[in-house]
Phi, psi and omega in degrees: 000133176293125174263170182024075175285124144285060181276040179237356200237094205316324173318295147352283169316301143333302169298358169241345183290328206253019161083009170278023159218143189295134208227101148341115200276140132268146185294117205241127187271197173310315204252036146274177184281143172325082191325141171288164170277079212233164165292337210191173191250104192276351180314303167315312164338250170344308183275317187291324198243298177310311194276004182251002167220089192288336186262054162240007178294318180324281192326286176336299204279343183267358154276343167260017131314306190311285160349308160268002168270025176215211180337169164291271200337290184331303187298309213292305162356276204332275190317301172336311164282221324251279200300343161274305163347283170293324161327268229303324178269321153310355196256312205065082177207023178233114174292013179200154175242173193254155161274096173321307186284356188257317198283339179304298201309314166327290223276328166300318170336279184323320178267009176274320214267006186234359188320272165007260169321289189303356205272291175327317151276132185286139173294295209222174186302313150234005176248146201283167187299311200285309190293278181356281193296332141325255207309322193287291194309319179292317183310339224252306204307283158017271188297296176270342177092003175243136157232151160354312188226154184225072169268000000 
């Protein structure tokens, strides 16, 4: 575990959102879910680091501001943290809510201007990132009245 985390220091952050400080693996038997295809565990991210220092949310939602505002990995990073976020507030197990209405507008931007790159790149093993954030959008359309994409 990374010790003396600056998570008020957007840099800092970034670097533990994109897994360049080392993380506690969770442990997945034969009958979990597939891991995604990521640098870092954000389930950990979050329960270990964000909800246990609650006053980094600004610093959070602005590095995954960042986050979508960059690479396909990057968007897909992003969204990744915002759908365990909400899984997570939806759980009531989350020590913080995300601004939802400030983190929407970033992250459609991000997969409209990255479609390409998220197609190309895997989620899971056979599913492409875009087919994912595609299954996600819809469940969100369902649940929340928004979706992902304005395909």
């Amino acid at each position: 575990m990374p010790e003396n985390i600056n998570l008020l220091d957007i840099s800092e952050m970034l670097k533990l959102l994109r897994g360049q400080y080392p993380v506690r693996r969770v442990i997945r038997s034969q009958f979990d879910h597939e891991p995604m295809n990521l640098p870092t565990e954000p389930s950990v991210v979050l329960g270990d680091f964000i909800y246990e220092t609650p006053c980094c949310q600004c610093v959070f939602q602005d590095a995954l501001k960042v986050l979508l505002s960059g690479s396909a990995d990057d968007v897909f990073l992003g969204f990744a943290y915002i759908e365990e976020s909400l899984l997570n507030e939806k759980l009531n197990i989350a020590g913080i809510r995300i601004d939802l209405e400030m983190l929407l507008p970033p992250l459609k931007e991000g997969i409209r201007r990255t479609l390409s790159g998220l197609s190309d790149r895997t989620a899971f093993c056979s599913t492409s990132c875009l087919e994912w954030i595609r299954t996600v959008s819809s469940s969100y359309e369902k649940e929340y009245g928004f979706t992902l994409l304005d395909e």
